[in-house]
C-alpha positions as a Markdown table, in Angstrom:
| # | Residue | x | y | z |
|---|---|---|---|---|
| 1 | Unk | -21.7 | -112.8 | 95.3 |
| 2 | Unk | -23.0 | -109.5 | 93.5 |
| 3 | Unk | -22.8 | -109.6 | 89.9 |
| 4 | Unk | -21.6 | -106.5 | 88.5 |
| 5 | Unk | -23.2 | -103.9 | 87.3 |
| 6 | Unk | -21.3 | -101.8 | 84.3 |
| 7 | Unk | -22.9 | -98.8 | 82.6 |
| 8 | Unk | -22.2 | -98.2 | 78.9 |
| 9 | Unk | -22.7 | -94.6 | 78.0 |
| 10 | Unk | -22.1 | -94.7 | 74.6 |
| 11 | Unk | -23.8 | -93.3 | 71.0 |
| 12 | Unk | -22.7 | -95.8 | 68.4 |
| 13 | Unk | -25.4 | -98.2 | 68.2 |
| 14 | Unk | -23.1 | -100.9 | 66.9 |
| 15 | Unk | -21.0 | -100.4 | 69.6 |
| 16 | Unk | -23.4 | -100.7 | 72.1 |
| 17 | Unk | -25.1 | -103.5 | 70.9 |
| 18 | Unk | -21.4 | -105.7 | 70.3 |
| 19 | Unk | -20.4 | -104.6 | 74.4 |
| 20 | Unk | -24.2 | -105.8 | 75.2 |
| 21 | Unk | -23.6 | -109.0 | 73.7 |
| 22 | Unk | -19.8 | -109.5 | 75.4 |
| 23 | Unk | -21.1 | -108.2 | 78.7 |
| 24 | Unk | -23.9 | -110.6 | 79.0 |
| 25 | Unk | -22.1 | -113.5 | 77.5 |
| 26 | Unk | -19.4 | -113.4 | 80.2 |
| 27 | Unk | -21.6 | -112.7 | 83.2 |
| 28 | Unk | -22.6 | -109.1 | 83.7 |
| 29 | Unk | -25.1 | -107.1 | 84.6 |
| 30 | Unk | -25.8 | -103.8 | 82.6 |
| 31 | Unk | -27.1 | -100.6 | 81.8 |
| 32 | Unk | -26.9 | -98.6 | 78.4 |
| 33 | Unk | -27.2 | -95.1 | 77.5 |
| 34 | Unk | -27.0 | -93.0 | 74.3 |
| 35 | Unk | -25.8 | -89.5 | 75.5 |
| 36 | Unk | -24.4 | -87.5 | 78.5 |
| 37 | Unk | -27.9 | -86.5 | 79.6 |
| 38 | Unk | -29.1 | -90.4 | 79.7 |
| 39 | Unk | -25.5 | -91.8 | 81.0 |
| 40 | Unk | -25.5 | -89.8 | 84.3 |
| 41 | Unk | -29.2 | -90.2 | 85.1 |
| 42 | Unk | -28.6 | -94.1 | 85.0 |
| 43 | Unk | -25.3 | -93.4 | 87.6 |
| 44 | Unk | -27.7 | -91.6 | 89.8 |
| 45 | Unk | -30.4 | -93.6 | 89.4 |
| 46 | Unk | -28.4 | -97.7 | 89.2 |
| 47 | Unk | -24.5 | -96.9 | 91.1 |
| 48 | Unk | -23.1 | -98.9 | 88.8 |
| 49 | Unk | -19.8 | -100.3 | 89.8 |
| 50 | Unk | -17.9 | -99.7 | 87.1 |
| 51 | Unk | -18.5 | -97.3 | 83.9 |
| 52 | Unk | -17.1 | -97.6 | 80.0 |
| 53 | Unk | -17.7 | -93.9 | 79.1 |
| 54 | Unk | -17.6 | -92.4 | 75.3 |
| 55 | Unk | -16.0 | -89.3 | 75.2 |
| 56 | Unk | -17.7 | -87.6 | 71.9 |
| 57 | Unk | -21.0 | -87.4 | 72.1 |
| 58 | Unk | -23.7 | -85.4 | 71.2 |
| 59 | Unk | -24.7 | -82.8 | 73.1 |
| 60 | Unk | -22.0 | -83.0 | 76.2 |
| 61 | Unk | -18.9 | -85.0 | 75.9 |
| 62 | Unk | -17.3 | -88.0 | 78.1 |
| 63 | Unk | -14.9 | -85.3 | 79.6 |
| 64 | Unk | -17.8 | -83.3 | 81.2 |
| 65 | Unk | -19.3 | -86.6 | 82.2 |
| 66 | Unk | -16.6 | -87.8 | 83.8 |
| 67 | Unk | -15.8 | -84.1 | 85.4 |
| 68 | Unk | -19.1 | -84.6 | 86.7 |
| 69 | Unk | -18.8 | -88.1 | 88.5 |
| 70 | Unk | -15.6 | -87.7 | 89.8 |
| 71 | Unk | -17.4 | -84.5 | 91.8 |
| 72 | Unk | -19.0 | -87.0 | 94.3 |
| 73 | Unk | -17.8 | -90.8 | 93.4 |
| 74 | Unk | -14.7 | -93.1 | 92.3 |
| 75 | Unk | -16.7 | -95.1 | 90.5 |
| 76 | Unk | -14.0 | -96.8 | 87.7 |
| 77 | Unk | -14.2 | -95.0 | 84.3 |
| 78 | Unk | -12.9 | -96.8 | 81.1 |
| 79 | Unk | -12.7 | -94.4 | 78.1 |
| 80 | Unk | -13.9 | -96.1 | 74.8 |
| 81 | Unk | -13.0 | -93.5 | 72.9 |
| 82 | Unk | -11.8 | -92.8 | 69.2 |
| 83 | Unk | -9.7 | -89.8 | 70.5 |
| 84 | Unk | -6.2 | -92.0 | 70.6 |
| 85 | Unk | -3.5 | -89.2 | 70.5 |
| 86 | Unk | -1.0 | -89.3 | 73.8 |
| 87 | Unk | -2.5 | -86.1 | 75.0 |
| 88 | Unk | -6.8 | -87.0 | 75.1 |
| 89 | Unk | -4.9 | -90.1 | 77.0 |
| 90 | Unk | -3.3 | -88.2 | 79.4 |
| 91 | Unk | -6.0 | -85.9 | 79.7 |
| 92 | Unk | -8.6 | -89.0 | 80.3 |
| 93 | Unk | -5.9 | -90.1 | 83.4 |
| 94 | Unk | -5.7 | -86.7 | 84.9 |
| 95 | Unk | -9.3 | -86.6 | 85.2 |
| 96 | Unk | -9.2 | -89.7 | 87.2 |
| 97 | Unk | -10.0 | -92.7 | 84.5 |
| 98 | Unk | -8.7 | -95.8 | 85.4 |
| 99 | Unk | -8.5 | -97.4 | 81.8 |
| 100 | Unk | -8.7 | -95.7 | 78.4 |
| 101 | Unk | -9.2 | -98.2 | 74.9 |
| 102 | Unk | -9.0 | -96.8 | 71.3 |
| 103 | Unk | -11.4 | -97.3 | 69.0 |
| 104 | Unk | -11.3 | -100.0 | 67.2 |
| 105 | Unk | -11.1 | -102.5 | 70.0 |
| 106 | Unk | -11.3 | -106.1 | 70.9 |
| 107 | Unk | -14.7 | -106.8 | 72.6 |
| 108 | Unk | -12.9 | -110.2 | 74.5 |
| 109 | Unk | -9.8 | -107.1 | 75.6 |
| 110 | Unk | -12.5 | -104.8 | 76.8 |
| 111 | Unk | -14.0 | -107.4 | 79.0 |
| 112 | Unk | -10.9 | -108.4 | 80.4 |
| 113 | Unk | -10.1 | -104.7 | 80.9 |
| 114 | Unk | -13.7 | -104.4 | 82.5 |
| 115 | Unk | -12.1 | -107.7 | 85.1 |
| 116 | Unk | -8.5 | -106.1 | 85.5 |
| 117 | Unk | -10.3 | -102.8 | 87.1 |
| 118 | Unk | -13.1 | -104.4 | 89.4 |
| 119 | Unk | -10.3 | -106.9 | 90.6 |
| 120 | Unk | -8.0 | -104.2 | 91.6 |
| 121 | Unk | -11.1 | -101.6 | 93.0 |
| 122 | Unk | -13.6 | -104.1 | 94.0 |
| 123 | Unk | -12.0 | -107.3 | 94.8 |
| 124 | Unk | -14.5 | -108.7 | 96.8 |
| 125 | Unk | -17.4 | -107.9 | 94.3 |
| 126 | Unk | -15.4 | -110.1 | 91.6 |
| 127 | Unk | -14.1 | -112.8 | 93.4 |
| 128 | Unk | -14.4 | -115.7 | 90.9 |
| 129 | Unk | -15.1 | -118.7 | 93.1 |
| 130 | Unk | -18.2 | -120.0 | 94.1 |
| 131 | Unk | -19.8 | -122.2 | 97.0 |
| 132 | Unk | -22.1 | -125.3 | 97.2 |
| 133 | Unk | -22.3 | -128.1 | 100.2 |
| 134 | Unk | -18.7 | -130.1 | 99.8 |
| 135 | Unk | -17.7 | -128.6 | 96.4 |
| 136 | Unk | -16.1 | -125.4 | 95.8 |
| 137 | Unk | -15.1 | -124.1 | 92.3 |
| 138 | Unk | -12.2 | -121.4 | 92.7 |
| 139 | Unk | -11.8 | -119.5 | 88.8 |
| 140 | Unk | -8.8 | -117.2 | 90.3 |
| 141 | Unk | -6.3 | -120.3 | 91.6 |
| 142 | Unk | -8.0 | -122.9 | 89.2 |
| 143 | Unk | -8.8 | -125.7 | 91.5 |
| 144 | Unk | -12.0 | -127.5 | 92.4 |
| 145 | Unk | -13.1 | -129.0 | 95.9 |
| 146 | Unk | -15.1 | -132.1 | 96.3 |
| 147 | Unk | -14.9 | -132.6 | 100.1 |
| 148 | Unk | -12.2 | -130.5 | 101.0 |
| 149 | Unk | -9.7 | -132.9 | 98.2 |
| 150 | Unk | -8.6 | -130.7 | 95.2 |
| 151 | Unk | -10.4 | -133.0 | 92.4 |
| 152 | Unk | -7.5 | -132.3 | 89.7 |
| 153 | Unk | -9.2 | -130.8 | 87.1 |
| 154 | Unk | -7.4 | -129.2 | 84.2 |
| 155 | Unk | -8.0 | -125.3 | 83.7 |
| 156 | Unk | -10.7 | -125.3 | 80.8 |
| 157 | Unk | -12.3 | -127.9 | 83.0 |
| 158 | Unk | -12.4 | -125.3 | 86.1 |
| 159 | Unk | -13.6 | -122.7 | 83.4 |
| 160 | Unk | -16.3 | -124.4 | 82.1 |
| 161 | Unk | -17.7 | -125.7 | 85.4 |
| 162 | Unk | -17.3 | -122.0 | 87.0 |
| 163 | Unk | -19.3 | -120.9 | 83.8 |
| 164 | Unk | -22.0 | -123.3 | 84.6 |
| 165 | Unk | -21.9 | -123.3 | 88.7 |
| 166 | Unk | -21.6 | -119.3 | 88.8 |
| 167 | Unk | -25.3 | -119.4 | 87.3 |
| 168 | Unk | -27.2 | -121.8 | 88.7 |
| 169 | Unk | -30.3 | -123.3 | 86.7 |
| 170 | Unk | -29.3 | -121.2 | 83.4 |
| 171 | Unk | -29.1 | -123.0 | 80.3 |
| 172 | Unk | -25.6 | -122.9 | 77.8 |
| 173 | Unk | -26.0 | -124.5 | 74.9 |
| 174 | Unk | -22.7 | -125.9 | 73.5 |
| 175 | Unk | -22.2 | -123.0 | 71.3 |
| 176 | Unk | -22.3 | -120.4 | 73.8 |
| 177 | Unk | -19.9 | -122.4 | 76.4 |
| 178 | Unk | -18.0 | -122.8 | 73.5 |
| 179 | Unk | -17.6 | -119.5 | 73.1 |
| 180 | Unk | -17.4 | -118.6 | 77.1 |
| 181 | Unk | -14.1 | -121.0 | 77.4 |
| 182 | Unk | -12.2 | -121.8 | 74.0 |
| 183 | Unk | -13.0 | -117.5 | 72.5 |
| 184 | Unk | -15.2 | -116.3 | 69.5 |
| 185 | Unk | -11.9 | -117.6 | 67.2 |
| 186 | Unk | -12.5 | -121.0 | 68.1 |
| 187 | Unk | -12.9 | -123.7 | 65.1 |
| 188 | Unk | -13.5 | -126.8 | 67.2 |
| 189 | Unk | -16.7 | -128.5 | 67.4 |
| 190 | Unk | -19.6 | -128.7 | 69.7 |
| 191 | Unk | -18.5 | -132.4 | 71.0 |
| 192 | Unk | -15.5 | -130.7 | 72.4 |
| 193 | Unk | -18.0 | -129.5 | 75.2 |
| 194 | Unk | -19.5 | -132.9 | 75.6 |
| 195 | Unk | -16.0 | -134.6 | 76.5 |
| 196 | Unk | -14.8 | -131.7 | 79.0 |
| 197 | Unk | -18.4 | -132.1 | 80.6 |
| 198 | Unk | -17.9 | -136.1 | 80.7 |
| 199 | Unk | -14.5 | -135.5 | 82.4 |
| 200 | Unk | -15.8 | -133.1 | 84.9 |
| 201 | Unk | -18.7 | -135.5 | 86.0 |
| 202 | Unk | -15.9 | -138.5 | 86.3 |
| 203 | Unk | -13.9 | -136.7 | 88.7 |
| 204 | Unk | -16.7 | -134.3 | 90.8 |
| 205 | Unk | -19.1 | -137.8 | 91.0 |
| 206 | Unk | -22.6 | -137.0 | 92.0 |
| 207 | Unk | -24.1 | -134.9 | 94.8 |
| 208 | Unk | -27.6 | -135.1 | 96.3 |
| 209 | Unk | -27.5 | -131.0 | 96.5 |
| 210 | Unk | -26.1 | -130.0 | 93.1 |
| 211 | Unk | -25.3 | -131.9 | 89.8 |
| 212 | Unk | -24.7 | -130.9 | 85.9 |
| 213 | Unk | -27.9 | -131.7 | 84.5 |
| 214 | Unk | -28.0 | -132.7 | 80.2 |
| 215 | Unk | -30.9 | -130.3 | 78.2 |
| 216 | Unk | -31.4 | -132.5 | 75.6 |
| 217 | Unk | -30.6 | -131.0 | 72.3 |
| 218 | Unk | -29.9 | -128.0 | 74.1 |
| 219 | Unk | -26.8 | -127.9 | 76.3 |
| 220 | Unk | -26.1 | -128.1 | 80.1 |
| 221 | Unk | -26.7 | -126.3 | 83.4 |
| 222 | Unk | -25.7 | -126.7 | 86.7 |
| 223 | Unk | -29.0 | -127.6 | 89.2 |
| 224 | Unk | -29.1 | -127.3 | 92.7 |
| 225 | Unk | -31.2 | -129.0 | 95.0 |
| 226 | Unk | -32.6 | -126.7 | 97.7 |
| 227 | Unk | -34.4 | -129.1 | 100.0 |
C-alpha cells in the first residue's frame, strides 16, 4: 500500500511546523512549501495526492494556485485559510476545493479531514488494513485475522496493532503510541500501552514470520521475518 503524499503550501512557519509534526505522527508522507512559487513547483515536480493550500500568501495567493491546478489536475485541495466569511467559502468550493478549515484549527480535525478526502477520492490509496502470512489487521471494520478466525480484539487494540503492523521495523516509544491511539489530550500513563500490547500478544500468539518485538526502555515495533 502507497503511503500518501500531502503537500503543505503554506507561509506560517508555526503552522507548518504543527501540520509537519501531525502528518508524520499519523503516517504520512510530505512535502512543504512557503509560497505560490515553491507550492506549485513541488505539484509538478512530487504529484502529491492530496494538497492543504493557504490562500494569502506572499507574492500570489491560494486562489491563483488553486486556479492553476485545477487547469490540468483534480488533485484534492483543502483550504487552510484565515479567510472564514461564507463567501471566500463558497468562492474556495466553486473553484473546485474539496475541504476548506478556518484558521484556528485542530491539527487531530485536519488530519481526519486529510482521511475523509483521500477515502472518498482515493480509496484504494488509503485503505487501512494491512497483510502478513495468516494475520490480517483490518483499521476500517476493526477486526484482526489470525488464520482466517477473527481474534476478538477490542478497537484500541486493532488501533494500536495497525499503528505498529502498518510500519514494519519502526520504533514507537510509549509516548508516541500514546499519542497515535488515546489523542494529544490523553492523561493516562505509559503502562496503559504495556497492558493493550500484553493483551494483543495473548490473543494473536506467536508467528515464525512476524511478532511485536519489546525495545527495551524504548517502546515496541512490529518485526517481520523475511526468510
Amino acid at each position: 500500500m502507497k503511503t500518501p503524499l500531502i503537500l503543505l503550501i503554506e507561509d506560517d512557519p508555526l503552522i507548518t511546523d504543527l501540520v509537519e509534526l501531525y502528518l508524520e505522527r499519523y503516517g504520512f508522507h510530505y512535502a512543504t512549501a512557503h509560497d505560490a512559487a515553491s507550492g506549485l513547483a513541488r505539484f509538478y515536480e512530487q504529484v502529491p495526492d492530496l494538497i492543504v493550500l493557504d490562500i494569502m500568501m506572499p507574492g500570489r495567493d491560494g486562489w491563483s494556485v488553486c486556479e492553476e491546478i485545477r487547469r490540468t489536475s483534480a488533485v484534492p485541495i483543502i483550504f487552510l485559510t484565515g479567510k472564514g466569511e461564507g463567501y471566500d467559502k463558497l468562492k474556495g468550493f466553486s473553484m473546485g476545493a474539496d475541504d476548506y478549515m478556518v484558521k484556528p484549527f485542530d491539527a487531530k480535525e485536519l488530519i481526519a479531514r486529510i482521511r475523509a478526502v483521500l477515502k472518498r477520492t482515493h480509496p484504494t490509496l488509503f485503505k487501512e488494513s494491512v497483510e502478513f502470512p495468516d494475520l490480517i489487521v483490518d483499521a476500517t471494520e476493526y477486526r484482526v485475522l489470525v488464520r482466517g478466525v477473527n481474534a476478538g480484539c477490542a478497537p484500541k487494540e486493532v488501533e494500536l496493532l495497525y499503528c505498529l503492523a502498518s510500519r514494519p521495523g519502526k520504533v514507537f516509544t510509549r509516548d508516541e503510541l500514546l499519542q497515535n491511539i488515546w489523542g494529544m489530550d490523553y492523561f493516562g500513563d505509559s503502562n496503559t500501552v504495556d497492558v493493550h500490547i500484553k493483551r494483543i500478544r495473548d490473543r494473536i500468539g506467536d508467528h515464525a514470520a512476524w511478532r511485536i518485538g519489546t525495545v527495551r526502555g524504548v517502546g515496541y515495533r512490529f518485526e517481520v521475518n523475511s526468510e
